[in-house]
C-alpha positions in Angstrom: 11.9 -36.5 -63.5 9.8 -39.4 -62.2 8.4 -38.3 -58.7 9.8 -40.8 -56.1 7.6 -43.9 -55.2 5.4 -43.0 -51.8 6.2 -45.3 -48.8 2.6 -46.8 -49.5 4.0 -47.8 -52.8 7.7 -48.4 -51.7 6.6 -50.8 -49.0 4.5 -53.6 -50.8 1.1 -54.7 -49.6 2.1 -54.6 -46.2 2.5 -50.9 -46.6 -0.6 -50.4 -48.6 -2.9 -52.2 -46.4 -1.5 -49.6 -42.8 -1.7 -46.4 -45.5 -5.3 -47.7 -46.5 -6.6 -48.8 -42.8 -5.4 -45.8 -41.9 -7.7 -43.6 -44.1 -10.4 -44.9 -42.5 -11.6 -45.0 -39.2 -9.7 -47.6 -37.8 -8.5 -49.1 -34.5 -4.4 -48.5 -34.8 -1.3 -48.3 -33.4 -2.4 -44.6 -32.6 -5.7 -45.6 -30.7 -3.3 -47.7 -28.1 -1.0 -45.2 -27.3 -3.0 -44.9 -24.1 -1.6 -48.5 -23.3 1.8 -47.4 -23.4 3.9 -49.5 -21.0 0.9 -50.9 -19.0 0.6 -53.5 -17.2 -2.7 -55.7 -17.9 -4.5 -54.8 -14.6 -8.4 -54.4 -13.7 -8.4 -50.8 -15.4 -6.4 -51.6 -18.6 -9.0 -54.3 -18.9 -11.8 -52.9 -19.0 -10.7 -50.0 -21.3 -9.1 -52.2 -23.8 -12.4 -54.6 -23.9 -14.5 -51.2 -24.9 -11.9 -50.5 -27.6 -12.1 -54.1 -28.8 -15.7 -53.8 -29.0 -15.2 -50.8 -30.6 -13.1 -51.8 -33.2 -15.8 -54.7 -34.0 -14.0 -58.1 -32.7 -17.1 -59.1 -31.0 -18.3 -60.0 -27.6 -16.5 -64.1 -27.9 -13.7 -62.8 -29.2 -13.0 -60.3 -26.8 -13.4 -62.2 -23.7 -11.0 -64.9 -26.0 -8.1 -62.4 -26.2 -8.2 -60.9 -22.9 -8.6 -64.4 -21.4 -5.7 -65.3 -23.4 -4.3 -61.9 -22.6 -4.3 -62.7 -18.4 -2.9 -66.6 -18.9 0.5 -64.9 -20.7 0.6 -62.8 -18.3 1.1 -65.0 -15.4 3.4 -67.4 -17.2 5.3 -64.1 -17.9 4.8 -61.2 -15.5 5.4 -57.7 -16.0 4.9 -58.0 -19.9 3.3 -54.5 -21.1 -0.4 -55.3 -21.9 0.2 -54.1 -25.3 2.9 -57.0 -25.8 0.5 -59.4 -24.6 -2.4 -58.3 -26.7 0.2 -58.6 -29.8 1.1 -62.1 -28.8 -2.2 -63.4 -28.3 -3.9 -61.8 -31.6 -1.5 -63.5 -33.2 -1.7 -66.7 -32.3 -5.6 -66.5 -32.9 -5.3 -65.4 -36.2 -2.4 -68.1 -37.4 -5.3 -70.3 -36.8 -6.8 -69.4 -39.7 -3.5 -67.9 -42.0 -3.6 -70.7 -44.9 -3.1 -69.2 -48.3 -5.1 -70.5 -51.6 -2.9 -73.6 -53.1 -3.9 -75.1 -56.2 -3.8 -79.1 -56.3 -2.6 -79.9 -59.9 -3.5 -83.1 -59.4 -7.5 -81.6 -59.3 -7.7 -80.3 -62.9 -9.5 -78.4 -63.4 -9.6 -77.0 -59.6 -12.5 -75.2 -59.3 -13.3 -72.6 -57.2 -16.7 -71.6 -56.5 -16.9 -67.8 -55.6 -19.8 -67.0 -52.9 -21.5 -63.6 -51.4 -24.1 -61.3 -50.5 -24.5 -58.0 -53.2 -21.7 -55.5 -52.5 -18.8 -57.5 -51.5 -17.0 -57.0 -54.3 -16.8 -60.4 -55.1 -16.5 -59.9 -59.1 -13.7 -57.5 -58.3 -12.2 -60.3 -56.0 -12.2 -63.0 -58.5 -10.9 -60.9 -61.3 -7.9 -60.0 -59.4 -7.7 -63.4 -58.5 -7.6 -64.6 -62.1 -4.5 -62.0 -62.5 -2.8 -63.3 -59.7 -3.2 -67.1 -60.9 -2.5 -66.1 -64.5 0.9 -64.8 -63.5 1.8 -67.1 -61.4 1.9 -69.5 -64.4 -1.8 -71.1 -64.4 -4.2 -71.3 -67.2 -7.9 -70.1 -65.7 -11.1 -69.8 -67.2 -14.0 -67.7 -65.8 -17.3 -68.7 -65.5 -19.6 -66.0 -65.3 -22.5 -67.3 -63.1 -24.1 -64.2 -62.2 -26.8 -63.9 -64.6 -28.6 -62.0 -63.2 -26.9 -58.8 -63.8 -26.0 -57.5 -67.4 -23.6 -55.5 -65.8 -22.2 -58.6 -63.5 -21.4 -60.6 -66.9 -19.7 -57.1 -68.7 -17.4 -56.7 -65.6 -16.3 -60.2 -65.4 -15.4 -60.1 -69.3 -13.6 -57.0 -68.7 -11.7 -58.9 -65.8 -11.2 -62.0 -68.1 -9.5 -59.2 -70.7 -7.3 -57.6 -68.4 -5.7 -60.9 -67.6 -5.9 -62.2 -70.6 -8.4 -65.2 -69.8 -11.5 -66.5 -71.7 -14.8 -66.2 -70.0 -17.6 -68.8 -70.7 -21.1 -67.0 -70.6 -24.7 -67.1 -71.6 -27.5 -64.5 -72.0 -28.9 -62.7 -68.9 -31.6 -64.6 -67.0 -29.8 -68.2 -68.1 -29.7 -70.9 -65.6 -26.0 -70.2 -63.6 -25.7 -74.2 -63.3 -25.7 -74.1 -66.9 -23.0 -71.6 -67.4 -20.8 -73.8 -64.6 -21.4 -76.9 -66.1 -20.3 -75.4 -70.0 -17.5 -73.8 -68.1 -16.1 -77.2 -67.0 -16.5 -78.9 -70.3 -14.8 -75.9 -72.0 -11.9 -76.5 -69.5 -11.3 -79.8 -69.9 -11.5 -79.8 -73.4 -9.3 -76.7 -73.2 -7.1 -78.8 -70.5 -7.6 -75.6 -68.1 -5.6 -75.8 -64.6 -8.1 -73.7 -63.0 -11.8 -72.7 -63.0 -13.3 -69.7 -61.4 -17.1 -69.5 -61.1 -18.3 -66.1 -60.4 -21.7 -66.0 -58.9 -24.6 -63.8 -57.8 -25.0 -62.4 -54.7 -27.2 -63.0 -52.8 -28.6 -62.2 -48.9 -28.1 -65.2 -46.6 -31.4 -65.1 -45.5 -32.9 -66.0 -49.0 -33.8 -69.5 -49.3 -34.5 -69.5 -52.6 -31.7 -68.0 -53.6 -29.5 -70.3 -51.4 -31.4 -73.2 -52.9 -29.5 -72.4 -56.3 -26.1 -72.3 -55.1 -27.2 -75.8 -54.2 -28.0 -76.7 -57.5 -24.8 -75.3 -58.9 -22.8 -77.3 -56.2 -24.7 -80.3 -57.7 -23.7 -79.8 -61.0 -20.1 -79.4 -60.3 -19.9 -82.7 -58.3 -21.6 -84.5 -61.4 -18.0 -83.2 -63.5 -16.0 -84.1 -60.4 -17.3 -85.8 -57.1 -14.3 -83.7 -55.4 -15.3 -80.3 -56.5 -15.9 -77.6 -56.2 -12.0 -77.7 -54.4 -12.5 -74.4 -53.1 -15.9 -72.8 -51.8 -15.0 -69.1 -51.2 -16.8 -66.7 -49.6 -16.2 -62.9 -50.5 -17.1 -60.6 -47.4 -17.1 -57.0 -47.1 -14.8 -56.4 -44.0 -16.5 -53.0 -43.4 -19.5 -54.7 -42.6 -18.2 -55.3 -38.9 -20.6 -58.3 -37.1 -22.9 -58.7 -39.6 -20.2 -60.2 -41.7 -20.3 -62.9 -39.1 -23.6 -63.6 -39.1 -23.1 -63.7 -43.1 -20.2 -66.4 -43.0 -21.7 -68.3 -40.3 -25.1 -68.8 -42.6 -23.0 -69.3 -45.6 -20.7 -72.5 -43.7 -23.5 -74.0 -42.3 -25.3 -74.7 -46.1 -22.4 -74.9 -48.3 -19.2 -76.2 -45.6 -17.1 -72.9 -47.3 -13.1 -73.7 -47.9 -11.5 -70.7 -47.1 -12.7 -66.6 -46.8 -11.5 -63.5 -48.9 -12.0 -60.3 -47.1 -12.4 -56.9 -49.1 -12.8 -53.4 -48.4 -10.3 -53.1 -45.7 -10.0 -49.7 -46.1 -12.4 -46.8 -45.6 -14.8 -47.4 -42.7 -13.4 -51.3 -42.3 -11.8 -51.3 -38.3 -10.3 -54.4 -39.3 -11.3 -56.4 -35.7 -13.9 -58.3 -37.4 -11.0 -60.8 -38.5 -10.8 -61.4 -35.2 -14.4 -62.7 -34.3 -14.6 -65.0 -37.9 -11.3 -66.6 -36.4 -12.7 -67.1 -33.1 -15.9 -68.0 -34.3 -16.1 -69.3 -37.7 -13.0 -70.9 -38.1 -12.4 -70.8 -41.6 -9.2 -70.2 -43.2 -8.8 -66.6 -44.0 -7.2 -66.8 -48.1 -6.9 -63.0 -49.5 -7.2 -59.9 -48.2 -8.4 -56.9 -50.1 -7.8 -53.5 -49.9 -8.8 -51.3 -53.3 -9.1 -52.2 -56.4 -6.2 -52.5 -58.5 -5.4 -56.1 -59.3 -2.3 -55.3 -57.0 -4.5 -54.6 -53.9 -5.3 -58.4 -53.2 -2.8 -60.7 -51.7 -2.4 -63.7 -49.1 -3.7 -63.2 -45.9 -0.5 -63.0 -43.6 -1.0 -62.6 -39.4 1.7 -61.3 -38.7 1.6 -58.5 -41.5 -2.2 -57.6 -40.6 -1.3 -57.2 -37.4 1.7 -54.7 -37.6 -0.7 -52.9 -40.1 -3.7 -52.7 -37.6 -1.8 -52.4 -34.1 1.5 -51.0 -35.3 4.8 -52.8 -35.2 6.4 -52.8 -31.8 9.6 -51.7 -33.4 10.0 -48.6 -31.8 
C-alpha cells in the first residue's frame, strides 16, 4: 500500500514553502506568539523592530512597516499588532507580486538570466524551462556560462529533463556568441521563448559586468526590444547582502523582475521585505529545493501565511 501523501506534499507549494522555511531557522508564526493579542504600544514596538531585524528585513524596511504599522492603527484602534503587521506586509509586498508573462507578440521573448556564483541560477532556469515547456511554450536554452564545463553539462541535463534543445559552444567561447547563435537557432526554429543562462559573477567585478554589457548588446542587435525580461537569481539566504547584490545589478542592467532561491535552510525569508521596500523590482519566482516542482509564482499573500502563519486560528 502506497504510504499517504505528507501535508507538505498534500498542500501544494504553499505547503512546501511553511514545511521548508520551517526547517530552517526562520522568523514564523511560532517566533510571534509573544505578540499574541497585543496591542501595538511603545514595548511591542520595540520588540518587534529587534525581531524584524533579526529576521533580516533591514533597517528601511523596518521603520516602513512599523510606520505603516502605527498609521492602521489609528485609523482602526484596538487592532492586535499582529493583525496590523499582517496587513501592512502585505500591502508592501503586492507592490512587487507580478508573475512572469510571456508576450507572444515578442518571439522569440528572451529572457536574460543574471547572478553572482551560488544562487542557483542554472537550477532556476532549468525549472523554469519545465514550467514554460508545460505550460505549452516551445523554449530553447542558451548556455552562456562558458566558463564552467560543469555550468554547460548541467544546463544540457536541464534542457533533457524538459525535453528542450540547448544551443552551446566549447568552454572559454565568447557567451555573446552562444546568445547571438541561440537567437538565430530560434527564429529559424520559430521558438516562443529563449532562455540565456549566464555566468555568475560578483557585482563588484567590472570586468565581468562589462560582459553582460556586451551580451545585452548583442541581443538588442536581433531585437531592439530585448532582452524582454532581465532576471536576476538571488540566494534568499544571503539576508542584506542580497540587497546590496540587486541594487548593483538594477543600476547597470535596469533588471525586469527577481527570482528568489533557497528559501529554505538558513533563509529567514524577511529579506523580501527590504528588496520591496528598497529595490522595487517585481518579485517573479520563488524557490524552495530543487525539484522542478519547487519553483513557482511569487504570491503575497501565500508567502506571508507561510512565514507569519495564517491568522486562521
Amino acid at each position: 500500500m502506497a504510504a499517504a501523501p505528507t501535508e507538505e506534499e498534500s498542500s501544494g507549494f504553499f505547503g512546501r514553502l511553511k514545511a521548508r522555511l520551517n526547517r530552517g531557522t526562520t522568523w514564523l508564526a511560532s517566533e510571534l506568539l509573544w505578540l499574541g493579542e497585543q496591542p501595538l504600544d511603545d514595548e511591542t514596538v520595540e520588540e518587534l523592530e529587534t525581531r524584524l531585524l533579526a529576521a533580516d528585513v533591514g533597517v528601511e524596511a523596518t521603520t516602513w512597516l512599523v510606520d505603516g504599522m502605527r498609521a492602521a492603527s489609528k485609523r482602526h484602534p484596538g487592532t492586535p499588532a499582529v493583525e496590523l503587521l499582517r496587513r501592512t506586509a502585505l500591502s508592501l509586498l503586492e507592490t512587487v507580486e507580478a508573475p512572469l508573462k510571456i508576450d507572444m507578440a515578442r518571439k522569440p521573448f528572451v529572457i536574460l538570466a543574471v547572478g553572482v556564483n551560488g544562487t542557483g541560477k542554472t537550477t532556476t532556469v532549468g525549472k523554469l524551462a519545465h514550467r514554460l515547456k508545460a505550460n505549452g511554450h516551445t523554449v530553447l536554452l542558451a548556455a552562456a556560462d562558458t566558463f564552467r564545463a560543469a555550468g554547460v553539462e548541467q544546463l544540457q541535463e536541464w534542457g533533457e529533463r524538459a525535453n528542450v534543445p540547448v544551443v552551446a559552444q566549447a568552454p572559454g567561447a565568447d557567451p555573446a556568441a552562444v546568445v547571438h547563435d541561440a537567437l538565430v537557432a530560434a527564429r529559424t526554429r520559430d521558438i516562443d521563448v529563449v532562455l540565456a543562462d549566464t555566468a555568475g559573477r560578483l557585482h563588484t567585478a567590472a570586468g565581468l559586468m562589462d560582459e553582460l554589457d556586451k551580451i545585452r548588446r548583442v541581443i538588442q542587435r536581433f531585437d531592439a526590444s530585448a532582452p524582454h525580461e532581465t532576471l536576476l537569481v538571488l540566494d534568499g539566504s544571503q539576508g542584506q547582502n542580497a540587497l546590496a547584490q540587486a541594487l548593483k545589478f538594477h543600476e547597470r542592467l535596469k533588471l525586469t523582475g527577481l527570482a528568489i532561491t533557497k528559501l529554505d535552510g538558513t533563509a529567514k525569508g524577511g529579506i523580501l521585505f527590504a528588496i520591496a521596500q528598497k529595490l522595487k523590482v517585481p518579485i517573479r519566482l520563488v524557490g524552495v529545493g530543487e525539484s522542478v516542482e519547487d519553483l513557482d509564482d511569487f504570491r503575497a499573500d501565500e508567502f506571508l501565511r507561510a512565514l507569519l502563519g495564517d491568522g486562521r486560528s
